[in-house]
Backbone as a chain_set.jsonl record, in Angstrom:
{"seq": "XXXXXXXXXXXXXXXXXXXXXXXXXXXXXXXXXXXXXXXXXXXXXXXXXXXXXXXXXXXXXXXXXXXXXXXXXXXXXXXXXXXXXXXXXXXXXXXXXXXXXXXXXXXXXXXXXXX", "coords": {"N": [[-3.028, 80.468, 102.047], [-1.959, 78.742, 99.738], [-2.55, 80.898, 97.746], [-0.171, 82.207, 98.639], [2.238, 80.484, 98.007], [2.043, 80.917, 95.087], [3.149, 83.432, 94.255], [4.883, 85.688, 92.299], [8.191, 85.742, 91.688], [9.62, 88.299, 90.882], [7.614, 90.498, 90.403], [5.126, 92.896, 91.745], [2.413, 91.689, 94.084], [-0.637, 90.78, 94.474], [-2.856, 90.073, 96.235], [-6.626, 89.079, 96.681], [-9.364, 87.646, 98.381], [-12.381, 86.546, 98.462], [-15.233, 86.218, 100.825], [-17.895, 85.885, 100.587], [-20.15, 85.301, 101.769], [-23.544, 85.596, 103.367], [-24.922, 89.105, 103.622], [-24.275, 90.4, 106.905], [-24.363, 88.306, 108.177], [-21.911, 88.352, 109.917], [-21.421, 90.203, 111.632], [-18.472, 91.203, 112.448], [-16.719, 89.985, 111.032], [-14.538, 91.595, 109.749], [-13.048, 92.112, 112.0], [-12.692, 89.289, 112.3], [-11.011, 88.545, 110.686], [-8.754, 89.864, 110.544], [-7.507, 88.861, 112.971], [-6.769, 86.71, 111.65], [-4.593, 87.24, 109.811], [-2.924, 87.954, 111.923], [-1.664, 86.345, 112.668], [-0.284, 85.594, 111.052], [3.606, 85.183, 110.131], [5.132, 88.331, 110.889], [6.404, 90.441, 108.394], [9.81, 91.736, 107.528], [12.351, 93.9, 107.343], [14.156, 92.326, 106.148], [13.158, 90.045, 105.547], [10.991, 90.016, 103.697], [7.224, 90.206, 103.089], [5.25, 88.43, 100.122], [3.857, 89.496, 99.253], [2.012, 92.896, 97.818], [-0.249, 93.532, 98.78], [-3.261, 92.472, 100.584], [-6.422, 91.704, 99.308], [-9.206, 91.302, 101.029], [-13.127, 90.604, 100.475], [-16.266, 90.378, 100.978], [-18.215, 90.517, 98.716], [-21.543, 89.637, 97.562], [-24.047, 89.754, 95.826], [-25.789, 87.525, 95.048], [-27.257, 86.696, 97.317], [-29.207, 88.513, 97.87], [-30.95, 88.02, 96.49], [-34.386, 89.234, 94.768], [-33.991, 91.778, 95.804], [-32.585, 94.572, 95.894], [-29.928, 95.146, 94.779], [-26.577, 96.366, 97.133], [-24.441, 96.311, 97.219], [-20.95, 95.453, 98.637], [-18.519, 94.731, 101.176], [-15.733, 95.204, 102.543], [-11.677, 94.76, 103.091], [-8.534, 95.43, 103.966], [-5.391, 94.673, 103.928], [-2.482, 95.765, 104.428], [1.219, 94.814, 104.195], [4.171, 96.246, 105.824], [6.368, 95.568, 104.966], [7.915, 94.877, 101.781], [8.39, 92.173, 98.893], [8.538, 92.957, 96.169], [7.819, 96.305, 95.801], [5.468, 98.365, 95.222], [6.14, 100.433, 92.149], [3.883, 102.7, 91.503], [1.512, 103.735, 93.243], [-1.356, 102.132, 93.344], [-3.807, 102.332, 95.28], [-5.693, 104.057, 96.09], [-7.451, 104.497, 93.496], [-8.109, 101.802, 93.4], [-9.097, 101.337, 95.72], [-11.384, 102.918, 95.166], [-12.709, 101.539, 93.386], [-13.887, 98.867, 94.728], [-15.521, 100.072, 96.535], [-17.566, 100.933, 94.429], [-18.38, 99.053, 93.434], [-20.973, 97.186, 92.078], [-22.979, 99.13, 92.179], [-25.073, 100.887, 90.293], [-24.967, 103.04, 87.451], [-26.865, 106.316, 87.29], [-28.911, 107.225, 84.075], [-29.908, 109.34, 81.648], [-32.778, 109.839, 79.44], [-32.325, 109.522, 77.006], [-29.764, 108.184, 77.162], [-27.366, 109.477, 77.945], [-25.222, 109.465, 80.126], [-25.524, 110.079, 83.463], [-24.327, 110.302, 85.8]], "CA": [[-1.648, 80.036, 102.043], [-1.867, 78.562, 98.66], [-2.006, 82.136, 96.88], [1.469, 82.48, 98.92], [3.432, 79.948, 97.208], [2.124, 81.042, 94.008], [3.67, 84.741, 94.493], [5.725, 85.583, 91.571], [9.75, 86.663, 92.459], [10.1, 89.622, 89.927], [6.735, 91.108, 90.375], [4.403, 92.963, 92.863], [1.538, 90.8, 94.047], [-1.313, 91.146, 95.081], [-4.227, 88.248, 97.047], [-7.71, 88.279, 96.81], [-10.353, 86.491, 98.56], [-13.82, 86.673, 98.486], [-15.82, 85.434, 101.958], [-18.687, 85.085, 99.47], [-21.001, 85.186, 103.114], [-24.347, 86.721, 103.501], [-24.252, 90.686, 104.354], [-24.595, 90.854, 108.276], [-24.065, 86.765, 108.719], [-21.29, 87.818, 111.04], [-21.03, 92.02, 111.89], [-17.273, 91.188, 112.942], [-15.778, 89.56, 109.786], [-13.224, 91.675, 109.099], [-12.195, 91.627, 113.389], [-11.531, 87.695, 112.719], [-9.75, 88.566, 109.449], [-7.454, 90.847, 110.843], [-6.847, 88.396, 114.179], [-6.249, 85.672, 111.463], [-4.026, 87.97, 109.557], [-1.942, 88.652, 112.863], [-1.022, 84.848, 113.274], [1.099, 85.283, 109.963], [4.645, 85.848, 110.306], [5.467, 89.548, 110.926], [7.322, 90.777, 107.7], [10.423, 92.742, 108.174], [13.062, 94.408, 105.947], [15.425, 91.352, 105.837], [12.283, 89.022, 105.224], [10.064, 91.13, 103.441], [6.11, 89.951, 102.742], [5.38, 88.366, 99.009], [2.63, 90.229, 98.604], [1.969, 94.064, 98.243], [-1.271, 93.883, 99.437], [-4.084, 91.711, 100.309], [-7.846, 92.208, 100.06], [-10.57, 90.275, 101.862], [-14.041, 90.943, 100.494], [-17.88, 89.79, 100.3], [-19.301, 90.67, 97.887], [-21.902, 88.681, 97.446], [-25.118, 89.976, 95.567], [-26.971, 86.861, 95.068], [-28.056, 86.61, 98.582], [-29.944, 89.299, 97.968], [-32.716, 87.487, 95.969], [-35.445, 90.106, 94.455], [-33.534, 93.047, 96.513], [-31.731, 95.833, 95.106], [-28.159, 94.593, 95.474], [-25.885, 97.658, 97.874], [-22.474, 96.23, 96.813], [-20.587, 94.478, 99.822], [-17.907, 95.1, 102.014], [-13.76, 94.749, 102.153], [-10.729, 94.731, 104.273], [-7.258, 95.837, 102.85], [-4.04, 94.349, 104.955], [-0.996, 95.941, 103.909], [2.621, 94.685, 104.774], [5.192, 97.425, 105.701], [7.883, 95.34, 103.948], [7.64, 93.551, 100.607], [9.455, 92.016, 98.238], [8.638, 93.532, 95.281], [7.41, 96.866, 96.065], [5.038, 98.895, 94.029], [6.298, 101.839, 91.334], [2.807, 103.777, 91.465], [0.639, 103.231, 94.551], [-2.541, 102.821, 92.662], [-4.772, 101.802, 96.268], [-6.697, 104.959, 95.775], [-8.191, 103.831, 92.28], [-8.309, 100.044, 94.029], [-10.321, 101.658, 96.771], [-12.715, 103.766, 94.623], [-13.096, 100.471, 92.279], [-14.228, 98.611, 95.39], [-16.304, 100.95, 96.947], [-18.373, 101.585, 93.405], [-18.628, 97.343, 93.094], [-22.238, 96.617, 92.513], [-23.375, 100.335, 91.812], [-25.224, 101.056, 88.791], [-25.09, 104.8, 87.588], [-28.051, 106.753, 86.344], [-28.67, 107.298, 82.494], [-31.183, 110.31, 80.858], [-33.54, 108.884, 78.424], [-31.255, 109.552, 75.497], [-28.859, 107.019, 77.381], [-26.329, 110.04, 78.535], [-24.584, 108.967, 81.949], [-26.212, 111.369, 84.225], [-23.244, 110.722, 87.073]], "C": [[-1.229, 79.575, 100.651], [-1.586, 79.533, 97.7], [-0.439, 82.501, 97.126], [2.48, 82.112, 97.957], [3.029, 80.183, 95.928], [2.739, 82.732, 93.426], [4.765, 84.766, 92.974], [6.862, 86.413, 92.142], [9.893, 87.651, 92.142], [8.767, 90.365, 89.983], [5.872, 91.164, 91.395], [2.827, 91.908, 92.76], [0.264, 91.04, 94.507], [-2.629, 89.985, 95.291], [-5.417, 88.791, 97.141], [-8.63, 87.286, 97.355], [-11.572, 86.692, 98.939], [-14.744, 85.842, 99.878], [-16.751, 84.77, 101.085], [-19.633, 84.687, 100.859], [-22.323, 86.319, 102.574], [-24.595, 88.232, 104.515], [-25.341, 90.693, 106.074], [-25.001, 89.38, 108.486], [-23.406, 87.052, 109.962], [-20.711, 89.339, 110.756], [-19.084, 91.432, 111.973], [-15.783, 90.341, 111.889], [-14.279, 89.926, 109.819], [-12.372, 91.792, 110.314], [-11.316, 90.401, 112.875], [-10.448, 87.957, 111.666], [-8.663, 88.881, 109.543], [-6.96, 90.053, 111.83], [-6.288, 86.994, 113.355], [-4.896, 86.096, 110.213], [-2.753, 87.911, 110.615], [-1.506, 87.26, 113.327], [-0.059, 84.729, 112.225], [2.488, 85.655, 110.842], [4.795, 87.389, 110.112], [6.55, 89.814, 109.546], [8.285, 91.755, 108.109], [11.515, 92.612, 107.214], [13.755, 93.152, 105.409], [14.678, 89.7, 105.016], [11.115, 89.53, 105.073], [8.744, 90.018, 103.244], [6.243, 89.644, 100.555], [4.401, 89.405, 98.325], [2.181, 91.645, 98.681], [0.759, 94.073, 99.174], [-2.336, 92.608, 99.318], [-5.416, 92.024, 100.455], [-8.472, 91.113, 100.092], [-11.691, 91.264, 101.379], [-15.462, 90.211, 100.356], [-18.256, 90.934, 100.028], [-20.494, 89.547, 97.163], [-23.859, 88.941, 97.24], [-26.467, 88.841, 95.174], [-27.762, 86.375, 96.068], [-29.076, 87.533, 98.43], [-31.652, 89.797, 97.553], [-32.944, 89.177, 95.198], [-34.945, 91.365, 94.513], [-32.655, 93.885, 95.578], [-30.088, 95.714, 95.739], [-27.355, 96.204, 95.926], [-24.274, 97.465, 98.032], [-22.03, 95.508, 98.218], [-19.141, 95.776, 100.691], [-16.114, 94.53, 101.781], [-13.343, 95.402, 103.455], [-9.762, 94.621, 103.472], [-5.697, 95.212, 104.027], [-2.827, 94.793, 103.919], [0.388, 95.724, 104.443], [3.379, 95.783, 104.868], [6.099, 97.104, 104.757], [7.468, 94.836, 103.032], [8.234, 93.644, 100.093], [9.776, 92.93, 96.762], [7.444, 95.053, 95.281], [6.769, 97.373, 94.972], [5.811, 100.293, 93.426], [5.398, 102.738, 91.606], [1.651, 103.05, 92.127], [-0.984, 103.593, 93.958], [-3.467, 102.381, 93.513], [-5.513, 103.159, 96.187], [-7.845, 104.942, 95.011], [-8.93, 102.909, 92.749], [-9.603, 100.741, 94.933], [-11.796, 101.957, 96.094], [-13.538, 102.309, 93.965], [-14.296, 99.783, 93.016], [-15.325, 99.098, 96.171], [-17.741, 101.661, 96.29], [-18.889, 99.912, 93.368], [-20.393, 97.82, 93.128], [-23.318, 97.816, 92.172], [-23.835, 100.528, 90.396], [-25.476, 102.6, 88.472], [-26.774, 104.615, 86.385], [-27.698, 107.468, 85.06], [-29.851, 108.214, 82.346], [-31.706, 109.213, 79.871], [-32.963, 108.762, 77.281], [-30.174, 109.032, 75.721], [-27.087, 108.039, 77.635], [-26.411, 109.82, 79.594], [-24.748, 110.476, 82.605], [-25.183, 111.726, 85.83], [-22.045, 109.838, 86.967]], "O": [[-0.124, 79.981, 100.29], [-0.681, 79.372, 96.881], [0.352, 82.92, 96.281], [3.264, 82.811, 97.315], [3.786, 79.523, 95.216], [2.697, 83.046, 92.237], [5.377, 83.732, 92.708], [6.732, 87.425, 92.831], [10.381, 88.365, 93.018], [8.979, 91.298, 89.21], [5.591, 90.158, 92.047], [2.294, 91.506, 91.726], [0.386, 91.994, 95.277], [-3.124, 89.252, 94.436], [-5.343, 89.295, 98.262], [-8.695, 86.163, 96.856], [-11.672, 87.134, 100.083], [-14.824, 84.626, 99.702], [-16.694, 83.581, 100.771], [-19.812, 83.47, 100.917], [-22.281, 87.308, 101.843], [-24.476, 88.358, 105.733], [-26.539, 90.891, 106.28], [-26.097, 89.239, 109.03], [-23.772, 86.5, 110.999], [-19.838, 89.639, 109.943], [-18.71, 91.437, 110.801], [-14.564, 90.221, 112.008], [-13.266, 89.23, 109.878], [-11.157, 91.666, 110.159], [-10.094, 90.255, 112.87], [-9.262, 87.647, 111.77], [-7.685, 88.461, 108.924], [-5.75, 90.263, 111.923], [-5.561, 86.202, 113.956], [-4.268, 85.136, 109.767], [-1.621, 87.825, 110.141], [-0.979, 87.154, 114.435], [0.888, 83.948, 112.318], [2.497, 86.243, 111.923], [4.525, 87.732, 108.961], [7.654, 89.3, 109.726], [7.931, 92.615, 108.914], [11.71, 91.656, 106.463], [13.881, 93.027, 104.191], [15.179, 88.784, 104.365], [10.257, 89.588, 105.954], [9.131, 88.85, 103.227], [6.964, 90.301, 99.804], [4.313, 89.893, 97.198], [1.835, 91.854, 99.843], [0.832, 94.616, 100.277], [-2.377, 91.867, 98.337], [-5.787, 92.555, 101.502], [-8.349, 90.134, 99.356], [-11.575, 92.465, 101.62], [-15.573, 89.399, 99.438], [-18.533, 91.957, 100.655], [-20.165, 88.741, 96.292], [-24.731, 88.562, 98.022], [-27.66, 89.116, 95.046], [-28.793, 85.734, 95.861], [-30.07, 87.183, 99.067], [-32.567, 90.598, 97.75], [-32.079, 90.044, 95.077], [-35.209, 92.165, 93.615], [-32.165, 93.495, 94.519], [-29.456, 96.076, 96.731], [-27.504, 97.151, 95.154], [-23.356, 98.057, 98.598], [-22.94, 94.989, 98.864], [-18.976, 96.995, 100.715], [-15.595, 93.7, 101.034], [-13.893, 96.06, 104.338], [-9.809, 93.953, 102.439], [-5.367, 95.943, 104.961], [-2.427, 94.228, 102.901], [0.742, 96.586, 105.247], [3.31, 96.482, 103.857], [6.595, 97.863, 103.925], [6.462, 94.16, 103.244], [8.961, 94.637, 100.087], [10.844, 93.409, 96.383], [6.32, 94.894, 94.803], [7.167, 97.086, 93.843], [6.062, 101.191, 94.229], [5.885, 103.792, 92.017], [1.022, 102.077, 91.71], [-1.624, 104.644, 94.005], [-4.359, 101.843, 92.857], [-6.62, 102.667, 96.409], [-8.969, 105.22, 95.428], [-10.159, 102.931, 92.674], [-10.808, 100.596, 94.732], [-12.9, 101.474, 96.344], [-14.747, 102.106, 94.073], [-15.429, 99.824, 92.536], [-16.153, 98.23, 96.447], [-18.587, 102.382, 96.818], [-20.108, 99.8, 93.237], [-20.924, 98.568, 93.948], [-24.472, 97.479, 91.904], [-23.083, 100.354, 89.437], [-26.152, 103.293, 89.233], [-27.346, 103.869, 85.589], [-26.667, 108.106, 84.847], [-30.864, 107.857, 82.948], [-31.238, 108.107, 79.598], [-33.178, 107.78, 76.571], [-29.329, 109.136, 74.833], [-25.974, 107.52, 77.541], [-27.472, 109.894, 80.214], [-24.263, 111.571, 82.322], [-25.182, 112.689, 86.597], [-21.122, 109.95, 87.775]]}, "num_chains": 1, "name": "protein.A"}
């Protein structure tokens, strides 16, 4: 609620929040997220949402001790309405970004990126 009132008027927004939980603490995370999500107010054209988009994620590789960290997990809530809508819908990029978190690519011995 705090990220709310810090929303800027003239520009799209976008929230963040990290559970910061250990992976498979609680299989159903992003269920409660979304049922605590659905207690907001409903945005709608006349009373649009501040925020384009919000993501929920753990990531959270130091649980993982010794282990070979496998990147984490996310949840994307998007409003239909908002106030300041986006120009160029860059959640494709956002996704890939997310989805690579934590990933380290392989290198040849002469330190060329092999992928």
């Amino acid at each position: 609620m705090n990220a709310i009132d810090k929303a800027p008027i003239d520009k799209p927004y976008f929230v963040f929040i990290d559970i910061n939980a250990p992976r498979g603490a609680d299989a159903d995370w992003q269920a409660d997220v979304q049922r605590w999500m659905n207690r907001l107010p409903a945005p709608t054209e006349a009373a649009p949402d501040v925020f384009d988009a919000t993501y929920i994620t753990n990531f959270s590789p130091h649980y993982d001790a010794d282990d070979i960290s496998s990147g984490g997990t996310w949840l994307v809530v998007r409003p239909r309405y908002t106030r300041i809508p986006l120009q160029h819908d860059f959640q494709p990029e956002l996704m890939q970004a997310l989805n690579a978190y934590g990933r380290v690519p392989a290198f040849a011995e002469d330190g060329a990126l092999l992928d």
